[in-house]
N, C-alpha and C positions, 0 to 999 in steps of 0.2 A: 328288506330296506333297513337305512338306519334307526327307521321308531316306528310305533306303529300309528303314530300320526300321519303317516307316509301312506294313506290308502288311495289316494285318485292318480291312477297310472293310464298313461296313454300308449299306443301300440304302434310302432309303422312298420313297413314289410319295407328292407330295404336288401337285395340279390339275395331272397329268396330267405332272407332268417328275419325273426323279430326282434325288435331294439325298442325294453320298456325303459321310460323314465316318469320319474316324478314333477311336474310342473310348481309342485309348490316346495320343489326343493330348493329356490331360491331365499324367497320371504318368509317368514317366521308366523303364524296367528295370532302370538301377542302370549305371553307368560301365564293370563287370567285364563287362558284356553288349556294349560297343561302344556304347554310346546316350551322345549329347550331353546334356546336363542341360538348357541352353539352347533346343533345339528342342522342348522342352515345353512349355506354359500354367503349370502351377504352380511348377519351379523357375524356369520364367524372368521370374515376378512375384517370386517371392520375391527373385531377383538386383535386381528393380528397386528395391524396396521396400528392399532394405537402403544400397544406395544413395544415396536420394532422401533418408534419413534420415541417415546418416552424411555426406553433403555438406553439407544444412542446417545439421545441428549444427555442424558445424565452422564455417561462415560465419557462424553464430551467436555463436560464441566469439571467433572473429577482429573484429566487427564491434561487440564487446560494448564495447571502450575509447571506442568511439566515441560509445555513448548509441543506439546505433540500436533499434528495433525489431525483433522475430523477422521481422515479415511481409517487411521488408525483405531479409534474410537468403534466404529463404522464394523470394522471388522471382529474385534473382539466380541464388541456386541451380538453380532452373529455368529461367536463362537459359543456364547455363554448360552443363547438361545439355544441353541444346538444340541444334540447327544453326548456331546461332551460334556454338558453340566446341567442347564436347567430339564435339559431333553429326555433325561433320565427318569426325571418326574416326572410320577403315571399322568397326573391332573394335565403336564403339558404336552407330553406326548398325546396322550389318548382324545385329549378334547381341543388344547389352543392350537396343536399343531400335526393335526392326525394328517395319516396320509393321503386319506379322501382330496382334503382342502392344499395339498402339493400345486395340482396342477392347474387350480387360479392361484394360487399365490405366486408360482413361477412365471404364468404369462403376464400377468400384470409385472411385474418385477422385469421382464425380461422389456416389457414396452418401455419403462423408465430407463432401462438400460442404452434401449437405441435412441430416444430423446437423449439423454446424457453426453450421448459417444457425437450426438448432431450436435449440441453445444458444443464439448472440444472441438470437435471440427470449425466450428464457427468461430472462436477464442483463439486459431491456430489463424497463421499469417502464412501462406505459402510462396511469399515474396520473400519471408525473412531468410529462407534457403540462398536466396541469391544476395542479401545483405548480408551475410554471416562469412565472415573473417575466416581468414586459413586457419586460425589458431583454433576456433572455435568447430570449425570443421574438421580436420585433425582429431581432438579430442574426443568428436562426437565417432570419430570411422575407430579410433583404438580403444572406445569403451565399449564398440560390439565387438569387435575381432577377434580380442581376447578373451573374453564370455564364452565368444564359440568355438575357438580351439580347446577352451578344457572341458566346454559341453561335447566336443567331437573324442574329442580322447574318452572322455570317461563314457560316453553315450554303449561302446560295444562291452565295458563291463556291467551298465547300471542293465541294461535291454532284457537281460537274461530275470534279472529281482523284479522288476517294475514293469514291464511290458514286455511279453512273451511272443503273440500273437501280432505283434504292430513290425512292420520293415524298417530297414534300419534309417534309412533317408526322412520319416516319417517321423520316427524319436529321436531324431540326432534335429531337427529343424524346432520339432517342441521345444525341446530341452535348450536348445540354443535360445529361443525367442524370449524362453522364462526366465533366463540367466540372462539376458543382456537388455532388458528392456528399464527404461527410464519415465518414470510416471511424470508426465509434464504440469498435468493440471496440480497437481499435490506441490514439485520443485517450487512453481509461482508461488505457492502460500508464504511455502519455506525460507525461499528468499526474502517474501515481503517482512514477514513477523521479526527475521534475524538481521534484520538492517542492512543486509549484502544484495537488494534491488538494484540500488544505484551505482554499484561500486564494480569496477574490472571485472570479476570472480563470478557476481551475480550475471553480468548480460552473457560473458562467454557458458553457464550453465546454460541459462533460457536457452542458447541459441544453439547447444551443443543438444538438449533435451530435445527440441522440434526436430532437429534431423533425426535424433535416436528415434523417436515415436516414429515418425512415419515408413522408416526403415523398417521397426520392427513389425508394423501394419501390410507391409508388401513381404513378411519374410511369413506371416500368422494366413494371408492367404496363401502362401505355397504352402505351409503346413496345414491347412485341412482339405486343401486340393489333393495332396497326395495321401494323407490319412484316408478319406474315404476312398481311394481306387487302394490301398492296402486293405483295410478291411473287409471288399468289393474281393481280390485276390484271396484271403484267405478263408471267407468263409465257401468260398465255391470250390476250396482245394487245390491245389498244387495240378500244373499241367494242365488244368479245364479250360480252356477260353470263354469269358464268360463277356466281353464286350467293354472291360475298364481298363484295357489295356492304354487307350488315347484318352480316357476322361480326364486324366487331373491336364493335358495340354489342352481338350477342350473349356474348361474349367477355367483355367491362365487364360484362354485368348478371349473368354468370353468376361473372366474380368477385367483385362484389359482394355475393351471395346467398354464395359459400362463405363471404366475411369474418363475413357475420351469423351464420350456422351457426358457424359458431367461437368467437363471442361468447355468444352465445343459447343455444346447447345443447352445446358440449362444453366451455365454462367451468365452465358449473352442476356438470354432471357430477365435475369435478375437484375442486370444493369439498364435492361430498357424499364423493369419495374421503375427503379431507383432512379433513374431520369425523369419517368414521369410525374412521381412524386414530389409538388410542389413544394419549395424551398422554406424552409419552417415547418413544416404539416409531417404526421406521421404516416408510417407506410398504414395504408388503408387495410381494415380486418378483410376484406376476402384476400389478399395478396400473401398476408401472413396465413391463415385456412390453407391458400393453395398450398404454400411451401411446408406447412404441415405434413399436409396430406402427402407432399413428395418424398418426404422423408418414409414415411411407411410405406412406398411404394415401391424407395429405394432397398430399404431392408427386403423387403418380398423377394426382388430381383435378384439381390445376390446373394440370399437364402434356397431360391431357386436351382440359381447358377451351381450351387455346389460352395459356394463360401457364407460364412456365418453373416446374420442380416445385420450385425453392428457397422461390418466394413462399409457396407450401401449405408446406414444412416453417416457414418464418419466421412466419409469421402465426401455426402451430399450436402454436411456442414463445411467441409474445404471449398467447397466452388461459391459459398456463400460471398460475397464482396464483405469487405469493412467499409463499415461505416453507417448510418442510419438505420438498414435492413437488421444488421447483424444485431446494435444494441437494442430495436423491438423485439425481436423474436429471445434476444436472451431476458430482454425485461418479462418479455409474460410468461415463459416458461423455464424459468432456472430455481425458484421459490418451490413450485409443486413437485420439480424435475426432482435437484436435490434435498429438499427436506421430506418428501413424502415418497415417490417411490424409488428413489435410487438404495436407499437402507436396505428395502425389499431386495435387494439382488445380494448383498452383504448377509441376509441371513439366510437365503435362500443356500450361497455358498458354507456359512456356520452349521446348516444342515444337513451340510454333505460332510463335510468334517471333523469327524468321529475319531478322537484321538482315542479312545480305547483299543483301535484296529491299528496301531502302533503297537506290534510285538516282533518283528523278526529285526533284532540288532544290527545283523547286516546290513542291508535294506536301510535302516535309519544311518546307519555311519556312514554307510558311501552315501546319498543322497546331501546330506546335512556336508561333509568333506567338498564335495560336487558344487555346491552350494555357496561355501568361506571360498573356496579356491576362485572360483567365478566373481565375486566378490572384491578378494583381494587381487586380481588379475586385473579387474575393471579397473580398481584402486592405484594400483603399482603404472598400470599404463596411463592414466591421467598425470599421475605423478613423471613420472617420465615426461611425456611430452610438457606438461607444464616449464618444468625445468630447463628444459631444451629450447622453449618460449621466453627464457631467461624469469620464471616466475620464482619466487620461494616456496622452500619446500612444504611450506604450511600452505600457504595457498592454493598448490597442488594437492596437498592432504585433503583439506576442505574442498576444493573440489569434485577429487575423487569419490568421495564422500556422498553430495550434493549428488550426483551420476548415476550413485548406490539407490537410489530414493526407489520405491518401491509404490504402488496403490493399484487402481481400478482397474488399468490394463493387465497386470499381471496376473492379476484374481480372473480376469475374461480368460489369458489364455488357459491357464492352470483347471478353469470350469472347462472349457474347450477341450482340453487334452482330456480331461476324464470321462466328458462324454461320447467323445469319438475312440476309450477305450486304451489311449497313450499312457494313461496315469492309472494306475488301480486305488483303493480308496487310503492304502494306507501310505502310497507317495503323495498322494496329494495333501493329506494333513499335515505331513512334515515340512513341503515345501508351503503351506500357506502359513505355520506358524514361523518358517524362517525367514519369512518375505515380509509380515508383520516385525519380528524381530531387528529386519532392518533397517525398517522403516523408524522404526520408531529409538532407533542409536543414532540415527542423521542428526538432527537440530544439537543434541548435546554433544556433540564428538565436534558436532562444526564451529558452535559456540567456542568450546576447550581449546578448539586447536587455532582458527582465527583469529587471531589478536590483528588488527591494523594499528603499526606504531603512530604513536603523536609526533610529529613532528617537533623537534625542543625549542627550534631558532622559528620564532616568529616573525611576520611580517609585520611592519613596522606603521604603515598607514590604516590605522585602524579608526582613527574616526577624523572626522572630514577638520579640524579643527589643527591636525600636524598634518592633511594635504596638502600640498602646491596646488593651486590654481590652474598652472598649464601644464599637470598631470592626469591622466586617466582616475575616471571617480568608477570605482566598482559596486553597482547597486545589484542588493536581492529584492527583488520586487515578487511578495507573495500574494497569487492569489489563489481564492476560493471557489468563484465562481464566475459567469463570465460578466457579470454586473458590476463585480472590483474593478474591470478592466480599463476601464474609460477616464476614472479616476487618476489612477496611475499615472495613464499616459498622458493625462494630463500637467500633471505632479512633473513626469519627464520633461516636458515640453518647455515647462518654466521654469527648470534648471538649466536652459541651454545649453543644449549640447554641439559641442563645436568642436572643425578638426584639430584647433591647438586645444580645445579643453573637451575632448571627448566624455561618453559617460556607454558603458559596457553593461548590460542588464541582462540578471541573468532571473526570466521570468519560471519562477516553481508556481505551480499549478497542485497544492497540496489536496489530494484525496481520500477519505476516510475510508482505514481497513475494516472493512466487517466483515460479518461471517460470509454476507455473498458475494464479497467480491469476486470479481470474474477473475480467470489466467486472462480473456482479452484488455481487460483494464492493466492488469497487472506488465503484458507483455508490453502493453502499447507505451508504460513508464519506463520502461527495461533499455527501452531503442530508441525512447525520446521520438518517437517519430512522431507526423504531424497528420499521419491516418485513420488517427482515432477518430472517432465519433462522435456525433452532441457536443457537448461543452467544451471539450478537447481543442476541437475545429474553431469555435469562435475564440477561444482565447488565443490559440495560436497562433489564427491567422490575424486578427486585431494589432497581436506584437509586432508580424511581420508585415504589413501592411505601412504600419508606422516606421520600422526600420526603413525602409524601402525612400519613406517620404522624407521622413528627416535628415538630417545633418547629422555628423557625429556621435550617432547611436548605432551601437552593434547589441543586437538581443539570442540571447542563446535559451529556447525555449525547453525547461524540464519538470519532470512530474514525478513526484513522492506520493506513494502508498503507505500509509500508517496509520494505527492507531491516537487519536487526540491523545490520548495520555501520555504518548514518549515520541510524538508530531516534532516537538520542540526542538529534540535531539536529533533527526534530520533536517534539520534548518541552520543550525549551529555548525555541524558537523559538514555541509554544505556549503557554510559562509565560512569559516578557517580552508576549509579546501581551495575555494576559489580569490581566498584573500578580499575579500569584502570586506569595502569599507562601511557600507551603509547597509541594513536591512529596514525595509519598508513592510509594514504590517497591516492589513485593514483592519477598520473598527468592527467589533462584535456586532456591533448595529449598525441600522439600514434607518435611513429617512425614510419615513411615510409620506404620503399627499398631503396630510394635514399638515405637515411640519415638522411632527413628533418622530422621536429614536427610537425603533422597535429591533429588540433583540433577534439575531438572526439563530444560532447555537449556543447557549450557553460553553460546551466544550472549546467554540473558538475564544472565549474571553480567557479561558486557561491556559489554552497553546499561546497567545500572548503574553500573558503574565510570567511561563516559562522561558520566552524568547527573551522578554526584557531580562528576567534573572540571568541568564547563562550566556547569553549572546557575546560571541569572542569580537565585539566590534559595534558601532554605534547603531539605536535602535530608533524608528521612527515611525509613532502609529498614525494613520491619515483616517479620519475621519470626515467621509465623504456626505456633505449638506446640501451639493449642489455645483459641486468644485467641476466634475464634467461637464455637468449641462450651460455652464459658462463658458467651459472653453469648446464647447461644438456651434456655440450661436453665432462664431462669426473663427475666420482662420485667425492662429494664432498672431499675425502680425502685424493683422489690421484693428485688432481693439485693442482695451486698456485692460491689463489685468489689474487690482488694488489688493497688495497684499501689506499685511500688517503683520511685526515682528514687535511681540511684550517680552522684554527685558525683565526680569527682576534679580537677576546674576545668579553665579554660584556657573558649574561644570556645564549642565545640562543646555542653558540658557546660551553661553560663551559655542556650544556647538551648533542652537538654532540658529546664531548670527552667522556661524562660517555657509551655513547650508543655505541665507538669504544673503548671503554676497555673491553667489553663484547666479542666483537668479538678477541680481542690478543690471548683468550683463545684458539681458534680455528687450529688446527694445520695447517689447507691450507691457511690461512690469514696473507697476508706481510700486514705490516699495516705502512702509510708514514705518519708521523704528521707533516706539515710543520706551522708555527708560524708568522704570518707577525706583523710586526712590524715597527710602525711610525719610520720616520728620525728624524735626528734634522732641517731639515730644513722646518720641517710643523709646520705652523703659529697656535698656538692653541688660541683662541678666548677667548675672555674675557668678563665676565658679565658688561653690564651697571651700575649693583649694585655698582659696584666697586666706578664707578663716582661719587655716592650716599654716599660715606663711609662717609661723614663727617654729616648728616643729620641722628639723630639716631633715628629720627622716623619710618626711611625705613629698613626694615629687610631685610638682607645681608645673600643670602645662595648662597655661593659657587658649582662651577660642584665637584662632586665625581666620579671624571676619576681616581684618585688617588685609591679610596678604591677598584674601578673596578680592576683597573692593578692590585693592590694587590690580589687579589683573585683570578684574571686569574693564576697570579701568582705563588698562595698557591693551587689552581689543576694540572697544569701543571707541578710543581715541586713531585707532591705525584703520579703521572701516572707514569712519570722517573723515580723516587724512583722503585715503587713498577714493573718497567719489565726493570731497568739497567744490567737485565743478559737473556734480550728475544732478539735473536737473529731476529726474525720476527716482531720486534719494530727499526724504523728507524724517526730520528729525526731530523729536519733543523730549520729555522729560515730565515726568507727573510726580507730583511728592505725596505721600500719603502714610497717613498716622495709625492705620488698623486696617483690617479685613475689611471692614464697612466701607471705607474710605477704597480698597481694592476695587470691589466691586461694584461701587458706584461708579470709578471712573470706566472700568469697561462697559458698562451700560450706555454710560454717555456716551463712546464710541459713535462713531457716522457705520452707518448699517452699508456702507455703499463696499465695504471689502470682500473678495472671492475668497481669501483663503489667512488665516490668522496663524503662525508660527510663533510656538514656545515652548519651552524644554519643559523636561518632566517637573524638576525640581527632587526630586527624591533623596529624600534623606537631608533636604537640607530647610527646615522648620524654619521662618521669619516670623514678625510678630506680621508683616503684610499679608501673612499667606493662612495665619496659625489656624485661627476659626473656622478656613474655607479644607482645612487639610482635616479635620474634624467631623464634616460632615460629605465625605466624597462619596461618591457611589460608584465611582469608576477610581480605584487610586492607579493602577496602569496609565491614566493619566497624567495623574500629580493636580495637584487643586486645581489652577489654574486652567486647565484642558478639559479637567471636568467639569467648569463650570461654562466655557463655551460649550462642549460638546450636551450641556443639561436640554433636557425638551424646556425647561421652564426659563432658559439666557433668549431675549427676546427675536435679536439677531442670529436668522440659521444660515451662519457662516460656516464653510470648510476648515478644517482643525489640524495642523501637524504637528503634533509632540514629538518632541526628539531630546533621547538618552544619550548621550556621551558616555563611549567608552574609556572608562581611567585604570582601567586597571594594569599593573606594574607600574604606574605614577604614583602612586600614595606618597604625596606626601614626599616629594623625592628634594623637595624644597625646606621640609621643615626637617628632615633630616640632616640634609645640608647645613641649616642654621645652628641645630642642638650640635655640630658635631665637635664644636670649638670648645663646647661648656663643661664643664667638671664632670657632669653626669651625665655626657653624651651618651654613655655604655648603657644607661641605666633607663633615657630616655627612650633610643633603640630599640632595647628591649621590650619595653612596655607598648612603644609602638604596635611590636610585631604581634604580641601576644592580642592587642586591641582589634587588630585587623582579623586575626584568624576569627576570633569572637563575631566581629561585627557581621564576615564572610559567612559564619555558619547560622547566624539570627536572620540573618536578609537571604540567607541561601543563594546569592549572587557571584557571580566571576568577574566580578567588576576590581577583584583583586584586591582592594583599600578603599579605607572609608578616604571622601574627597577633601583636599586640602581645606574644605570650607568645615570639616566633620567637627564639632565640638566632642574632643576626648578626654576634656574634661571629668573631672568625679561625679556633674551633675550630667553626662551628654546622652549616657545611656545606664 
């Protein structure tokens, strides 16, 4: 035995011979007893296990700068573990990873595996085959074709170096499957991290990757169907009949009849679950138990059958339906699946591959040759057809590329083929380190080669302020969750939308990348479809419901995957594409019961403050106090909505008037505009310039508070104008000598308003505002917003602050003016250089500090 602590041995007679073991070779006595921990099964899994895990993560994090994928990490990991490098060491050969402990390590490892392989199955959409576009179809049938014509050509020279004893229909079907398969779960990530989800490039990969996997899945069971009736042939010798002349057709017809069974009768099954589970409520744990248990049933089966038990658990995750069932069973087992034992199968592979068994040149040159060629064939043909699809050549490059994507399935068949004898040990190390090699060139070749141009001519209605009225108003309405939703659509409602003054909403549904997110999450953003799951469903159908009911609203419902840190930049990049005039933002906070703002994510308060920076178009954050629950108490056009618009001018303020002219139109909308207005007793400041006047070296530019006022003005007078006989248009004027005086009068406000519109103010400091800009706590507000939006402002009214986009205006007025003056040159100048400054201090695309900008020697 292994110690000689190992003395209580039991005995059974089983066909006539004895079979002794140790019962306490499981559990250890404890260290104080003289017992190694190590010469036991359970602690010396558990040493493994922590191990296998705490090496991945770490090459996960080390490899994170680089853009790579886990599987990558995943695999190295099990390579370093391995006899190629740490395996070498006596300490880990002989005791963390003796051979004793192989065969628990592998069947725990191999159960993660067919859980894993039941997740993609469940994550995979077998509907999307019949939604998938010729193009993407196309590209998926010519990035296997041409894998397997250079796997067929080279198959009858490799046969003779790499597999001696295997038939040739046997190694030409491996070889084909290894060279042309397309890891799906890994592309999803890929896509997501490289911002090419939402975009042409990205859905035709997904949807070319799904066909490629499932093809390669029906092409991996003819390939061990026919491996084992070759091997079955040769070890019985040449001329014997030995009875495997029909097994690989029994084999096919018997995996065929399990695929129907699976379709035919435990699909149905699932939907009468999913039926009966009541609407809100989750699938009940024996429901989820049973399909557990199916999944191991189903591996049994076609382990059985003669094909490997992954295909029965994969297959048995396809007949999964989407939707409720799917995101349970991936909720409770994707965490243990993939962080705990899916690794195990990645080093159990790192311990078959033994690069020191790389010596015969040959052998490594054709293979690795075999290999580029399959490669660049896959490449060259995506390219092709891309172009043929009138795509650009980069687009096809990156494609191509994406195609090339390499992980989990490949390493199956590659384990596959050397256990059934196709691969010997030292083809198999070469192709696993080639298959890692390639994976891991994807993200940086795709990035390099990728570029999506900007477009230089822009569209021109960027913020609702140079709209027309009876033109189409394009809104991004973002939400989080489905709690935003109500909000919103409320928000819509009281901007009336009508068919001479339509409003097009293009609802994103922004979800955080992390490390688990699923390929179902991922795919169900790809196709924009509406059969996603959970939160998916109610926000969608909420949009479309309200479509349906309103007037002059069209909503096109989509969903972004990304990280909060570069969120921002799919938001942007989504509003320049669809020419959006408005972006709609919820507040980081959520109303309690008591009253009070309680933060929902900190991260969302950042993806805000990026959107305000960079946003190609006007931004508008709503801060939801009640503003739904007012418009659900009665239909919208039998009560009174009371909304109040504070003026205190400047860009920001001039764009929340244009956004509550929209709403006058509305018949349940009293609309309050009240108008604050400096006293004469506030001190207006004076430029140092001034001090300067006599030294005409120094260029002397005055504040344009003046041109400001005038245009507050010239809008404020053309809104009275044009609703001096609307009865539901009410107009004041408040004057006030300081902050104090600010916020006293909005205190005194009548508490009876639903919803209080006013601009950010930013960047433009009054002595009304000064104090209050001093002490904000939300500046994404601008004072004024934060101090309604405060738990401590007493009235918990609804809040919309709205940004004006000016950028490429700066100031196109005061250049005009300077242009007639002796040092128009000079004024220009200084302009420009003030603006790049002011651009890179505020980190904003707002293009120019605003006409109201004090650029003055004292303004910054």
């Amino acid at each position: 035995m292994a110690s000689a602590n190992h003395t209580y041995l039991t005995s059974e007679t089983v066909d006539g011979g004895v079979v002794c073991y140790s019962p306490t070779l499981i559990t250890t006595n404890g260290i104080w007893k003289g017992s190694n921990p190590l010469e036991y099964s359970l602690p010396l899994f558990i040493v493994q296990v922590i191990l296998v895990v705490v090496t991945t993560r770490v090459l996960v994090i080390l490899l994170k700068p680089l853009r790579q994928p886990r599987v990558v990490a995943e695999i190295i990991g099990g390579i370093l573990l391995g006899p190629s490098c740490l395996g070498n060491v006596r300490i880990m050969g002989e005791s963390i990873f003796p051979v004793r402990s192989l065969l628990t390590l592998e069947t725990v490892a191999h159960i993660g595996l067919l859980f894993f392989l039941f997740l993609v199955g469940v994550e995979m959409d077998v509907m999307v085959i019949k939604r998938t576009g010729r193009r993407a179809l196309v590209i998926a049938v010519a990035g296997m074709i041409l894998p397997f014509g250079i796997g067929i050509v080279a198959s009858y020279g490799l046969q003779r170096h790499v597999s001696r004893n295997i038939h040739q229909a046997s190694f030409l079907l491996f070889i084909g499957v290894a060279l042309a398969v397309t890891a799906f779960p890994v592309l999803a990530r890929i896509l997501a991290e490289t911002k090419l989800l939402n975009t042409e490039i990205g859905r035709i990969a997904m949807s070319s990757a799904i066909v490629n996997d499932m093809c390669a899945w029906i092409l991996l069971a003819l390939s061990i169907a026919l491996s084992d009736t070759d091997m079955g042939d040769s070890d019985e010798g040449e001329g014997k009949p030995n009875g495997n002349e029909l097994a690989s057709l029994w084999v096919l017809l018997s995996g065929v009849a399990f695929v129907l069974f699976c379709f035919y009768a435990v699909r149905p099954a699932m939907r009468w679950v999913i039926k009966r589970t009541p609407e809100g409520e989750g699938v009940s744990d024996f429901h989820v138990s049973l399909i557990l248990s199916g999944v191991m049933l189903a591996g049994l089966t076609t382990d059985a059958i003669g094909i490997h038990s992954v295909f029965g658990a994969f297959v048995f995750g396809l007949v999964v339906p989407n939707g409720p069932l799917g995101v349970a069973l991936i909720e409770k087992l994707e965490d243990f699946v993939t962080g705990l034992l899916l690794p195990l199968f990645f080093v159990i592979s790192g311990l078959r591959t033994n690069l020191g068994t790389i010596s015969d040149v040959k052998t490594v040159v054709a293979l690795l040759v075999v290999f580029v060629l399959a490669s660049l064939g896959k490449i060259l043909g995506t390219v092709l057809i891309s172009i043929f699809f009138t795509m650009s050549f980069r687009e096809g490059l990156a494609l191509g590329f994406l195609m090339n994507t390499r992980g989990l399935v490949e390493m199956i068949v590659l384990n596959i083929g050397r256990d059934k004898r196709v691969l010997d040990d030292e083809s198999f190390a070469v192709l696993v380190v080639a298959s890692v090699a390639m994976t891991a060139m994807v993200t940086p070749v795709v990035m390099a080669v990728h570029r999506p141009t900007r477009r230089l001519i822009g569209y021109k209605r960027r913020n609702l302020q140079r709209s027309k009225p009876d033109v189409e108003l394009r809104m991004l309405a973002c939400v989080h969750n489905p709690r935003n939703v109500p909000a919103l659509i409320s928000l819509l409602d009281l901007s009336h939308p009508t068919k001479r003054s339509p409003i097009f909403v293009y609802a994103l549904q922004l979800v955080e990348l992390t490390a688990r997110a699923t390929a179902m999450l991922i795919v169900n953003s790809a196709h924009s479809t509406t059969s996603a799951a959970g939160a998916h469903d109610q926000i969608f159908s909420a949009f479309e419901i309200y479509e349906q009911h309103a007037g002059g609203v069209s909503v096109q419902t989509i969903t972004t995957v990304s990280t909060y840190g570069t969120m921002h930049e799919d938001v942007c990049a989504l509003a320049e594409d669809k020419h959006v005039t408005l972006i709609v933002l919820p507040f980081h906070k959520q109303q309690t019961v008591d009253g009070g703002m309680q933060p929902i994510n900190p991260a969302i308060r950042t993806l805000n403050e990026g959107v305000l920076a960079t946003a190609p178009c006007s931004v508008a954050v709503l801060v939801d106090r009640g503003l739904s629950a007012a418009s659900r108490a009665a239909p919208a056009h039998t009560t009174t909505h009371h909304v109040a618009l504070l003026f205190f001018g400047g860009p920001d303020d001039r764009e929340a008037l244009a956004y509550a002219s929209r709403m006058v139109e509305h018949p349940g909308v009293k609309l309050l505009v009240i108008r604050f207005l400096p006293g004469d007793d506030l001190a207006i400041p004076t430029s140092p310039s001034v001090d300067n006047a006599r030294d005409s070296r120094v260029i002397t530019i005055v504040t344009d508070g003046s041109r400001q006022r005038q245009l507050d003005d010239e809008c404020m007078n053309e809104f009275r104008l044009r609703n001096v006989s609307n009865d539901s248009v009410a107009y004041t004027e408040r004057v006030v000598n300081s902050s104090e005086d600010t916020v006293a009068a909005l205190r005194a406000m009548e508490s009876i308003h639903d919803l209080y519109i006013v601009g950010r103010g930013q960047g433009e400091a009054t002595p009304m505002t000064a104090a209050l800009a001093e002490w904000m706590e939300c500046p994404e507000l601008g004072p004024i917003g934060d101090l309604l939006a405060s738990s401590d402002f007493s009235a918990t009214v609804s809040v919309l602050v709205v940004q004006q986009y000016v950028g490429g205006a700066l100031g196109s007025e005061v250049l005009a003016a300077s242009a007639d003056s002796p040092t128009g040159g000079a004024v220009h100048q200084y302009l420009n250089n003030a603006n790049q400054r002011i651009s890179v201090v505020a980190g904003t695309h707002r293009g120019a500090a605003p006409a109201s900008f004090n650029v003055g020697w004292n303004g910054r």
